[in-house]
Every structure is written in C-alpha cells, then in structure tokens.
TORRONU-212588 format. One record per residue (C-alpha): residue number from 0; x, y, z. Coordinates in steps of 0.001 Angstrom, whole numbers, plus 500000, padded with zeros to 6 digits. Example, Ala and Ser with C-alpha at 12.3 -4.5 7.8 and 13.67 -1.06 7.14 Angstrom:
REM TORRONU-212588
num,px,py,pz
0,512300,495500,507800
1,513670,498940,507140
REM end
This chain:
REM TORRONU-212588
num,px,py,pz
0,872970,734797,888967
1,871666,738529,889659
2,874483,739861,887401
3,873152,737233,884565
4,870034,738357,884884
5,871539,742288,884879
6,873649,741527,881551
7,870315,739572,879904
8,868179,742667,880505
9,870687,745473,879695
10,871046,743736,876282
11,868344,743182,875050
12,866842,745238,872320
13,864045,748024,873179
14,860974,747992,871264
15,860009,751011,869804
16,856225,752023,869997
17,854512,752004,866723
18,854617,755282,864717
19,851280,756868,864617
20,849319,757871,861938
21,847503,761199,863437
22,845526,761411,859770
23,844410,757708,860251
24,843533,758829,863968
25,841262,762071,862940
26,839750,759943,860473
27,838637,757648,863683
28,837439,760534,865709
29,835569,762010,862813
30,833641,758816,862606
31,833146,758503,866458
32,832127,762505,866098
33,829398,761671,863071
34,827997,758908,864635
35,827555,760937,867930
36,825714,763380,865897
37,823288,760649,864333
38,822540,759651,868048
39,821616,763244,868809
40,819146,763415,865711
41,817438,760519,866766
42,816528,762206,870338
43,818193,758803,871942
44,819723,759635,875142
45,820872,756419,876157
46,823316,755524,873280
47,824516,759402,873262
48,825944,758398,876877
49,827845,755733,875430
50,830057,758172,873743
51,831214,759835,877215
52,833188,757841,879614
53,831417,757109,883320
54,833736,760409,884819
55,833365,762934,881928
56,832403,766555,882710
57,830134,768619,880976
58,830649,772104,880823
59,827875,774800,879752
60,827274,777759,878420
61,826666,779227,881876
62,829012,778979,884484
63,826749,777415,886829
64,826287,774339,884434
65,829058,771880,884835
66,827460,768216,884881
67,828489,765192,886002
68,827463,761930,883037
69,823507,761630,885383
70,822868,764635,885449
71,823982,765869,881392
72,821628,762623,880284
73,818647,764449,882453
74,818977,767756,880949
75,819612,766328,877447
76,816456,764111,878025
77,814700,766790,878997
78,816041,769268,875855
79,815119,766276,873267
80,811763,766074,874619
81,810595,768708,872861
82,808968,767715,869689
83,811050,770087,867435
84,814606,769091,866809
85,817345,770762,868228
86,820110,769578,866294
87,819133,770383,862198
88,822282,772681,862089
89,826099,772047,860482
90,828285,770986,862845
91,831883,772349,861094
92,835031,770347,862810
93,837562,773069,863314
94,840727,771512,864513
95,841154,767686,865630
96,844952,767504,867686
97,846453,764167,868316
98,848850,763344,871195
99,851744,761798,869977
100,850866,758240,871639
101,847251,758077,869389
102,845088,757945,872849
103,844148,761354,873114
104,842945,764447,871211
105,841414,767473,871583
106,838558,768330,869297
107,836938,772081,868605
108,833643,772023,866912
109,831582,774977,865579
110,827839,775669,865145
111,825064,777637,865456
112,821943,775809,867054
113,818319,777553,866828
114,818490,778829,870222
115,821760,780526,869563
116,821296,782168,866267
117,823076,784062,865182
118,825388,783518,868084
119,827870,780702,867116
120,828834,777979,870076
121,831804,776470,870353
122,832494,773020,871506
123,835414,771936,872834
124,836157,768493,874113
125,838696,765770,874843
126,837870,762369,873778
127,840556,759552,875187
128,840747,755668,873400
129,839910,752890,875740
130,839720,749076,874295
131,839995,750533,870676
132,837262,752876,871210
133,837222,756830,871160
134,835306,758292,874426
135,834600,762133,875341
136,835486,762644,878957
137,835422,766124,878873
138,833250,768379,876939
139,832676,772188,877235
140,830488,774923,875296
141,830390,778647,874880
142,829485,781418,872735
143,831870,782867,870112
144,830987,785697,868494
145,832340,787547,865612
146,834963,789665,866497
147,833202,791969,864110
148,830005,791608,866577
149,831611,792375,869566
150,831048,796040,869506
151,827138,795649,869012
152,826963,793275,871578
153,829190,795532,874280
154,826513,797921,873457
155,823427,795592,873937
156,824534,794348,877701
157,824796,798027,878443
158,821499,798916,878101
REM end
C-alpha cells in the first residue's frame, strides 16, 4: 500500500502557479494608493487605518518617530485637526515593484507637503495582499533634497 500511495503521488502532475501580471498588479495598488489619498483629504482617521494592517510600522521623519497602528491614528488625528488641510499637494508615484508571487510590493512616493516646502519627502512603504485586498504594513518618510540643494543646506546646519 505505502509504495501505491508513493507511485500515485510521484506521478502526478504539478500545478504551476498562475503567471502574474505585475502591470495588472500596479494598476491594483495605484487604486488602493488613490483611494488612501481620498481618505486623507477627507480628515477621516478611522477608514485611513483600514489601509494598514493591525502590525504595520510607521516610520517618521525623525528618528525618534516610529509608531505602532494606535499611536500613528493619534498623531494623524491630531495633524487633521487642524482646520487647514494638510494634504492639497501632488502625490507623484515613483516606482511600484512587484514580487514575483503578486502579494507584495514596494511602493516610493514623492511630494512636497506645506510644512516641507520646498523640501521634498519621500515615502516609502510595503503594502502586502491579504483576502484580495492590498494593505501597508510598513510605511516610512524622509526628506530628499535636491542633490543640487545639498550644498546650501550643508551650509545652513552650520551656522
């Protein structure tokens, strides 16, 4: 019996996973990214956290300020507060990289928020699909200047 069950098992065909389509899957993840960015405009703090899964980690700017998912939706409640908006700037997608299984990628987005200008940020995150449904579970910020700016800024933090 156990070498029927050996033969049956050896021979029988291996199914190869499904090719995937990393256009179709950027094309996902920009629609996941868009409607994340509606949710910001609207100052609602409780559907922004259902983009993030329960363990993501928020990194930012400063190196003291990595966040667990509690404490990110307190500080973002506390930024949207404020009666002016925060988040009337172009968000530019720079690169979108799919694994080759279709159930991760890394995203790099680039901006320049009011209380950055003219600094650009950079956002980098990691966004993993779970029941059909992109979710950040990493997500980090810093400044990028202008290579062309570096100089005048190595001057400035002299001073």
């Amino acid at each position: 019996m156990l070498v029927f069950v050996m033969f049956f098992t050896s021979c029988q065909t291996k199914k190869e996973p499904a090719a995937v389509n990393p256009e179709a899957v950027k094309l996902e993840v920009n629609k996941m990214l868009n409607g994340l960015d509606s949710v910001l405009k609207t100052k609602d703090v409780e559907t922004l956290l259902t983009y993030y899964t329960d363990d993501a980690v928020f990194c930012g700017t400063d190196p003291s300020e990595i966040w667990d998912k509690t404490a990110y939706g307190k500080g973002m409640t506390d930024m949207l507060s404020d009666t002016v908006s925060k988040f009337n700037f172009k968000i530019e997608v720079g690169t979108i990289q799919v694994d080759k299984g279709g159930t991760s990628v890394n995203v790099t987005r680039h901006f320049i928020p009011g209380w950055s200008d003219p600094l650009p940020v950079r956002e980098t995150m990691h966004l993993i699909k779970t029941d059909n449904k992109w979710l950040i579970d990493f997500t980090s910020f810093g400044f990028v200047p202008l290579n062309a700016d570096i100089p005048k800024l190595m001057e400035v933090l002299k001073k």
